[in-house]
C-alpha positions in Angstrom: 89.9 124.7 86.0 88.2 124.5 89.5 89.1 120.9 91.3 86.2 118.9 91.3 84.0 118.0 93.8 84.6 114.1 95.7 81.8 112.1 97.3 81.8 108.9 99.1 78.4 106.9 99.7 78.7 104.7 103.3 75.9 102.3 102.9 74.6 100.4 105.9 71.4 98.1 106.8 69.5 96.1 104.0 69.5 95.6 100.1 66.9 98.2 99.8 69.3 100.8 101.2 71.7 100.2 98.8 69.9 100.4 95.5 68.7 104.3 97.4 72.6 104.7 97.4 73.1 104.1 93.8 70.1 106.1 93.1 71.4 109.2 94.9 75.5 108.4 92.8 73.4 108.3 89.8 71.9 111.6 90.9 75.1 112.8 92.0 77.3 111.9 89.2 75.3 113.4 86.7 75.5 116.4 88.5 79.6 116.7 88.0 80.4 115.4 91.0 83.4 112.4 91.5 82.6 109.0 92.7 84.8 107.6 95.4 85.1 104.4 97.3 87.4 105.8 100.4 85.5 108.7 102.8 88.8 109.6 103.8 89.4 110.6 100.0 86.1 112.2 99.7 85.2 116.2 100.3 81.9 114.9 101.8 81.0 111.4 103.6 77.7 110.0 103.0 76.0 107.9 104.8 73.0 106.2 104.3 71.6 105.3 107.4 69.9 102.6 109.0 66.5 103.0 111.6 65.0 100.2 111.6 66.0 98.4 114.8 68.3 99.6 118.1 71.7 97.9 116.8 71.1 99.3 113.5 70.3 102.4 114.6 73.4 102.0 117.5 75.6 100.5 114.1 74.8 103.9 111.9 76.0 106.6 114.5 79.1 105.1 114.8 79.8 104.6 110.9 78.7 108.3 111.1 81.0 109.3 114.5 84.0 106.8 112.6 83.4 109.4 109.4 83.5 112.5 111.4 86.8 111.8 112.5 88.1 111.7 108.9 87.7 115.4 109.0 91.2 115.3 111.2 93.1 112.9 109.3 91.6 112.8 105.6 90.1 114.9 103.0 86.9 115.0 104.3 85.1 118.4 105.2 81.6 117.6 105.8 79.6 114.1 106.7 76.0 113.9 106.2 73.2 111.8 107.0 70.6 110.0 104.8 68.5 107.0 104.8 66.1 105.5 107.2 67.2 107.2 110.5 67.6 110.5 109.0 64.3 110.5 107.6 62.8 108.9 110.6 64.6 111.4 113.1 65.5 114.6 111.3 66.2 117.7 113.3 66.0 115.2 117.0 69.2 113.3 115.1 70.4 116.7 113.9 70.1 118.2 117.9 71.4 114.4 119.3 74.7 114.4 116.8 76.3 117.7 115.7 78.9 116.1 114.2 77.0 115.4 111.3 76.9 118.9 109.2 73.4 118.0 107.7 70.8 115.6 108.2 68.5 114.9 104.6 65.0 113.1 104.3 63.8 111.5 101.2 62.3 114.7 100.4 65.9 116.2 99.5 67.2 113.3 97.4 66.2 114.8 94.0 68.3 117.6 95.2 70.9 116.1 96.8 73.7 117.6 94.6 72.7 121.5 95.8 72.0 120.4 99.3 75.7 118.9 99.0 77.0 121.7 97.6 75.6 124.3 100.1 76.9 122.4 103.4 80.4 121.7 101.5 80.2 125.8 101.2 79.7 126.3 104.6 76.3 126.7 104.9 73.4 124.8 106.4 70.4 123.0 105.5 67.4 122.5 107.9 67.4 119.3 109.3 63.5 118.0 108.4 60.8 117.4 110.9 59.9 114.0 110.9 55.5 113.2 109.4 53.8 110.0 108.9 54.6 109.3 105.7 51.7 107.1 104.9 49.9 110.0 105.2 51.3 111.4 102.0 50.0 109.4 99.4 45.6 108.4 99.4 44.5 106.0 101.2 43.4 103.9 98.1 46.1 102.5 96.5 44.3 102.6 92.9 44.8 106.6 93.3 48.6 106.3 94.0 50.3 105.7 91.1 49.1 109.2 89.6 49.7 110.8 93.2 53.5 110.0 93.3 53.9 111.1 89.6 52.8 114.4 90.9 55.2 114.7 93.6 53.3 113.9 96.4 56.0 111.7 98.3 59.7 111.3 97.5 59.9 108.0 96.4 63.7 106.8 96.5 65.3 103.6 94.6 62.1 104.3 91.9 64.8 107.0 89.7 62.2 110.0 88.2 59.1 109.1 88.7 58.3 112.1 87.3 59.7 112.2 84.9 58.7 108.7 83.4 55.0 109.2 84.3 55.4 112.6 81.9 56.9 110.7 79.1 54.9 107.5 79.3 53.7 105.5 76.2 50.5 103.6 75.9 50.4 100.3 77.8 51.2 97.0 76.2 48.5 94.7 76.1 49.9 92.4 79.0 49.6 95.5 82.0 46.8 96.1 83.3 44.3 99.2 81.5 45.4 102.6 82.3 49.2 101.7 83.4 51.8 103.3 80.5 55.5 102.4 80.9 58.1 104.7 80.5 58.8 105.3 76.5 61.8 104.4 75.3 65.6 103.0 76.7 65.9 106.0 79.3 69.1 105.0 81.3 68.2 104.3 85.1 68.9 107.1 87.2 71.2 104.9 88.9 75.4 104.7 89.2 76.5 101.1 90.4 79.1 101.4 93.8 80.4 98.2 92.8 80.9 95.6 90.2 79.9 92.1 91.3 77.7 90.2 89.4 74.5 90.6 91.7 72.5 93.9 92.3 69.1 94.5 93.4 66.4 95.9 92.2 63.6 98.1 93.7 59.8 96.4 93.0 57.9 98.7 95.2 58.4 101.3 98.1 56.1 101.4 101.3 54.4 99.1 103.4 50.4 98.7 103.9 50.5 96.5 106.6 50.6 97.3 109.9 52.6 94.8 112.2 52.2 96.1 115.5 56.5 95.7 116.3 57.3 97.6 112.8 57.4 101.2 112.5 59.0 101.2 108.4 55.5 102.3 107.2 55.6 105.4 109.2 58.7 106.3 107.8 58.9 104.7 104.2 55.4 105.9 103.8 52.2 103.5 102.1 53.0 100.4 99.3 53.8 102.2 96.2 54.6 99.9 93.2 57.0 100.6 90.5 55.9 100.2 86.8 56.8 97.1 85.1 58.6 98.9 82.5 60.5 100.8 84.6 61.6 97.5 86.3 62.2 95.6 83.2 64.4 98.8 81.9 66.5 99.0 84.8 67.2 94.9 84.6 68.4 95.6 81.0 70.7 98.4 82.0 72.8 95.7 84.7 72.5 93.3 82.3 74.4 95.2 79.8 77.1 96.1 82.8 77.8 92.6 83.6 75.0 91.4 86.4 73.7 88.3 86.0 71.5 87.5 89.4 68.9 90.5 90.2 67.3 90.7 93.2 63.8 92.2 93.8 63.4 93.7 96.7 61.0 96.0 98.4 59.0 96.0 101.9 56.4 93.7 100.3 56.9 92.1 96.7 53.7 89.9 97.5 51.9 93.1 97.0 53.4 94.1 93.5 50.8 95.4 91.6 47.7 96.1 93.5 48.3 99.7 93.1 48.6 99.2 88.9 45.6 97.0 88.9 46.8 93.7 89.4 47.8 91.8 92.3 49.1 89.4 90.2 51.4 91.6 88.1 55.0 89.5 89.5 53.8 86.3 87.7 53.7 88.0 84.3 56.6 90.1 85.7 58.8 87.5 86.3 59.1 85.6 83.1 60.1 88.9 81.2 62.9 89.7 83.8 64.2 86.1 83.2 64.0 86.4 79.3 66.3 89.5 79.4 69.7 88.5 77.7 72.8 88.3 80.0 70.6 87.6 83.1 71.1 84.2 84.6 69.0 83.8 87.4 66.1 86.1 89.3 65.9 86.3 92.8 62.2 87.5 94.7 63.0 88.6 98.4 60.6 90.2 100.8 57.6 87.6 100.5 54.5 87.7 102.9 53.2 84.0 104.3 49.3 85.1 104.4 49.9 86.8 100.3 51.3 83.6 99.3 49.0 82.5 96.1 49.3 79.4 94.3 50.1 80.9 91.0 53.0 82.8 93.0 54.5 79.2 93.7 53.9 78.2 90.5 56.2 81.0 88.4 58.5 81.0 91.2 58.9 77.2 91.4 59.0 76.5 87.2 60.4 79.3 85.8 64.1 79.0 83.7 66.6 81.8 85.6 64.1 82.1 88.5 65.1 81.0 92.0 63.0 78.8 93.6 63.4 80.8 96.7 61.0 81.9 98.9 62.5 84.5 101.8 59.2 84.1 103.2 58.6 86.7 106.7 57.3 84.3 109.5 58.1 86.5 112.7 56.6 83.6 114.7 54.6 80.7 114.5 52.5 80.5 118.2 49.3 81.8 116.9 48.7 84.2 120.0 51.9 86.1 119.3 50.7 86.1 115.5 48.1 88.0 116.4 49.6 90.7 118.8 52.1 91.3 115.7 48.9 91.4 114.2 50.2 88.9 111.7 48.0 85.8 110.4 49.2 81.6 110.6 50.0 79.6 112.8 52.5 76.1 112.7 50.4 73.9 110.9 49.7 76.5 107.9 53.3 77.6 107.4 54.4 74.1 107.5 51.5 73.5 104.7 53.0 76.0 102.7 56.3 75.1 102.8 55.1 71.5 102.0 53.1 72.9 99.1 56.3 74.6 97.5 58.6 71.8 98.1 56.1 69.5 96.3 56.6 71.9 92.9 60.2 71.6 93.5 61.8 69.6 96.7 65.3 71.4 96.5 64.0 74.8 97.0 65.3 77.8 99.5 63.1 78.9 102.5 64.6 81.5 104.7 62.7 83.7 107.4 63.2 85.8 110.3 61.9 85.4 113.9 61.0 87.4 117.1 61.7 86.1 120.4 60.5 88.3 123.8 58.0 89.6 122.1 55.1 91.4 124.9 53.0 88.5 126.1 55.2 85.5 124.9 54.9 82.3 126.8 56.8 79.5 127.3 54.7 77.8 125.6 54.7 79.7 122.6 58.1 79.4 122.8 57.7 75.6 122.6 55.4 76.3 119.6 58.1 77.8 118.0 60.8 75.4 118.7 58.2 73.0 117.0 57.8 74.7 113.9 61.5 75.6 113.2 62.7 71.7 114.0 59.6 70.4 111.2 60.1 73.5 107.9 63.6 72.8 107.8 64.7 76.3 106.3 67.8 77.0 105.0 68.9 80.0 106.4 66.7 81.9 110.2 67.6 84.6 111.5 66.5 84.9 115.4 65.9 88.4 117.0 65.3 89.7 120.6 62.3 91.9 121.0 62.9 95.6 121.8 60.6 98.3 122.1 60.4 100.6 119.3 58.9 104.1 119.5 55.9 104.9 117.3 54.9 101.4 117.6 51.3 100.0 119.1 53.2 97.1 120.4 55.5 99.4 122.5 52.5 100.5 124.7 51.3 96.7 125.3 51.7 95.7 128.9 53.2 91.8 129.7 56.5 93.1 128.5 58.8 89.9 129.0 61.9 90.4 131.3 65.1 91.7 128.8 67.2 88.5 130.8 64.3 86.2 129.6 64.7 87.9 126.4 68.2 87.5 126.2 67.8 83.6 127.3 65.2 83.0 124.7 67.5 84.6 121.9 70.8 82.9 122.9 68.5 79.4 123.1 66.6 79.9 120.0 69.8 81.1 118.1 71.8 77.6 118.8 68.9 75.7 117.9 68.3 77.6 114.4 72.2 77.3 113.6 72.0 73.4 114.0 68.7 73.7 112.2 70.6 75.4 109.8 73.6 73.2 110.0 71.4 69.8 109.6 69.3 71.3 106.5 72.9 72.1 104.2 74.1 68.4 105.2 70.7 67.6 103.6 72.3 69.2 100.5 75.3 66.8 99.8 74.5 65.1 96.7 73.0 67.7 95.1 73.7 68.8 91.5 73.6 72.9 92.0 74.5 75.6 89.6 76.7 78.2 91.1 77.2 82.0 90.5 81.1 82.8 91.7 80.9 85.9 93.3 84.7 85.8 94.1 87.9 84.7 94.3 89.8 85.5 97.3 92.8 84.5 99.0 92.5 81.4 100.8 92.7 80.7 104.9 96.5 79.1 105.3 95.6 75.9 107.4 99.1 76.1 108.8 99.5 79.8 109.7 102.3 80.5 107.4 102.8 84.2 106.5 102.4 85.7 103.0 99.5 86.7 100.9 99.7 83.5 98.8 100.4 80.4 101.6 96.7 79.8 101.9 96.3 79.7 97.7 92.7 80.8 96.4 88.6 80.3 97.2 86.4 80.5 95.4 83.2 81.4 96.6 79.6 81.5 94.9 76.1 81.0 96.0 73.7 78.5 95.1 69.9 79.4 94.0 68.8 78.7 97.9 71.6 81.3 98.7 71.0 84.8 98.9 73.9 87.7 99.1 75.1 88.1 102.3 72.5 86.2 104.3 72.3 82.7 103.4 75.6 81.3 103.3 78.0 80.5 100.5 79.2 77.7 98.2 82.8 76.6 98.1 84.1 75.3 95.0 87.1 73.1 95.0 89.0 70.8 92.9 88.3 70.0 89.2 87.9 73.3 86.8 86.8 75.8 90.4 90.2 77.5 89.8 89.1 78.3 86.0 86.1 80.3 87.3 86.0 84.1 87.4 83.4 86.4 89.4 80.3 86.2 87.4 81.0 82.5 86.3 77.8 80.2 86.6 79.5 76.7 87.4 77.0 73.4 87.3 78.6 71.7 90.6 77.9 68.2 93.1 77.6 69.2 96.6 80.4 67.1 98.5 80.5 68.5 101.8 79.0 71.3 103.8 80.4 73.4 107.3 77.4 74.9 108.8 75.2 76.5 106.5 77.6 76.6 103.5 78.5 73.8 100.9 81.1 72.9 99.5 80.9 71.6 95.8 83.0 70.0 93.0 82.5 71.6 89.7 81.0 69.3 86.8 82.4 70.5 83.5 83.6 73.8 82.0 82.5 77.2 84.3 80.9 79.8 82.3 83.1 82.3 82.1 81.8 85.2 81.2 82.2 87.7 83.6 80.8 91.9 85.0 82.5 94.8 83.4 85.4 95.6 85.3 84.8 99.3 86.2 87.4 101.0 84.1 85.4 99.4 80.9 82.0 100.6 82.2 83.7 104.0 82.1 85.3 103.4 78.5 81.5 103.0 76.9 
């Protein structure tokens, strides 16, 4: 019997990337071949790159480089390159890095077992040339949905489209006329690389809008939504393998559901996904300021199991740089908005991003900034220095500010949002929260002793305002915390925080059911 074939999945940049990861294990299991956690244990290294700014870019040729070198020291015979930067690069990254044996666009993923299997054989596969992938699909977005069932652009993290356009079922009453759901409980094309009680799920592919710093629509191609059904299957299939928080996630969730009909689709959307059984709480990541609608807030701020969080995409607040993004707002409105959510429900999460340096900033619009960040009092900003990035309108402006005024303005503006930051969690002692424990891990030994135990255990969860990864964490301690398990949801009294995480006391019993451990996701 032939030894079978080993794969490893590297997964850098956002939560996006990783639900294409699981798309192409799903892909790849079914195919026969052996899911592994270690490249060095794998015949080929996979990783799914990230383009989307100079350190991420800088961040997945090393992990690429670091895989390479496994081919000397581990099992692995061939590396090759996926995601964002492949697709946005092709045969230039191909020519720039021959270590990397092949170099895939979104185009190959529904193939991605054979193009596998033909490098792992020694042979090649032509690195692809780089298009505009907003030119794939119409212009219209009413004419899309039946333009990507036909194949017209590779739509990854959405399983087969194809597939569930060509067995769809009439439409329930509550979609819009004309939109048919997939029929029946087809299994997600998806294989989960981990087992934590969190995953994301993919609302939508693409971008319509056309910030003059962002280049993703040129290489993620136009806003493509995925059908409800599809959504609400796929939320049923984590459920039943132990997730309880699901994250939406796509370029634009504000957008969900132009392209079926309805720009209002989430708020029916979003009800349903809470109602499925096993999932505690929904997550909506990805929000646009100038999409924000009233009835938005309203689902997002009253609905049982969904987070009032709002991970809303500010860039800036100085109205003059707004519009050379080619972005709408200014202070005043986002701090309206803010205002207007925290009067439906005054312990809910904001988070955003920020550019600093961008072509044509002031100080003064630096001061405008400053202004707005000190009055929204957001839980969790991140700060980034302006770079140039190719393809872009904004790389051609002139009024470039200096990179040492850059890299002044990003080290200022970074201090000031981490005691923002710091200032809005002390806000939170006193609060009654209900934690999801994503695990328990050996704690820090405040007096340096040796050996894996001295330190005892933490527990560590996230609060609703808490995304994974990005928003800080929730310490449990005392009372029933060391009762709780990963996937426990634990009702807990904020008593302290250190930066941007808390630290809480549970109240009562923890929950504790918990994910299927991976070994009994395999026994099914």
């Amino acid at each position: 019997m032939p030894e079978r074939r080993t794969v490893a999945l590297v997964t850098l940049g956002c939560a996006r990337n990783e639900v294409d990861s699981e798309e192409l294990a799903g892909r790849l299991a079914a195919d026969g071949w052996d899911l592994v956690t270690d490249a060095a244990a794998a015949d080929v290294a996979v990783v799914n790159t990230c383009g989307f700014v100079e350190a991420a870019k800088k961040d997945s040729v090393d992990a690429l480089l670091e895989a390479n070198d496994l081919k000397d020291t581990g099992r692995t015979q061939a590396v090759v390159a996926v995601g964002c930067m492949a697709e946005r690069y092709g045969k230039e990254l191909a020519d720039a890095l021959p270590e990397a044996d092949g170099v895939l666009g979104f185009d190959d993923y529904a193939d991605i077992s054979v193009r596998l299997q033909t490098i792992l054989s020694g042979g090649s596969h032509d690195a692809h040339t780089p298009r505009d992938r907003r030119k794939l699909l119409p212009i219209s977005p009413a004419e899309r949905q039946d333009a990507a069932a036909r194949g017209a652009a590779a739509l990854p993290g959405h399983g087969d489209t194809g597939a569930a356009a060509a067995d769809a079922a009439a439409a329930p009453a509550d979609l819009p006329a004309g939109v048919a759901p997939a029929s029946g409980p087809r299994p997600p094309l998806r294989r989960r690389l981990g087992s934590g009680p969190v995953a994301s799920v993919k609302l939508a592919s693409g971008c319509d809008r056309r910030c003059t710093f962002c280049a993703i629509p040129s290489f993620r191609g136009s806003f493509v939504s995925r059908r409800p059904s599809d959504v609400l299957g796929e939320t049923r299939w984590l459920a039943e393998q132990g997730v309880r928080e699901v994250m939406l996630v796509s370029e634009n969730n504000t957008s969900y559901g132009k392209d079926l009909g309805d720009v209002r689709l989430l708020e029916t959307l979003l009800p349903e996904l809470a109602a499925v059984p096993g999932i505690e709480r929904i997550r909506v990541s990805y929000l646009q300021p100038a999409e924000m609608r009233p009835g938005l807030i309203d689902v997002l701020t009253s609905t049982e199991k969904v987070a009032p969080y709002f991970d809303l995409s500010f860039q800036h607040s100085a109205p003059e740089v707004l519009r050379a993004m080619r972005r709408f707002g200014d202070t005043e409105r986002f701090l309206h908005l803010l205002a207007e959510i925290r009067s439906r429900a005054p312990e809910a999460g904001a988070r955003s991003n920020f550019i600093v340096g961008f072509p044509g900033e002031t100080e003064r619009d630096v001061e405008e900034l400053e202004r707005f960040l000190t009055a929204a009092r957001l839980d969790a900003v991140g700060i980034f220095g302006y770079s140039d990035e190719e393809g872009t309108e904004a790389a051609g402006y002139g009024s470039k500010v200096a990179p040492e005024a850059v890299a002044e303005r990003l080290a200022h503006m970074t201090r000031l949002a981490e005691e923002l930051t710091a200032q809005r969690a002390e806000e939170r002692v006193g609060e009654t929260i209900r934690v999801l424990v994503d695990a328990v891990e050996d704690a820090p030994d405040p007096d340096g002793d040796a050996g894996a135990d001295a330190g005892g255990e933490e527990v560590v969860g996230r609060a609703a305002h808490q995304a994974p990864e990005t928003d800080g964490v929730t310490l449990l301690a005392g009372g029933s915390a060391r009762q709780a398990a990963p996937g426990a949801l634990v009702t807990a009294k904020v008593v302290a925080s250190e930066g941007v995480d808390l630290v809480a006391e549970p109240i009562g019993e923890p929950d504790r059911r918990r994910p299927r451990e991976p070994a009994e996701e395999a026994a099914r």
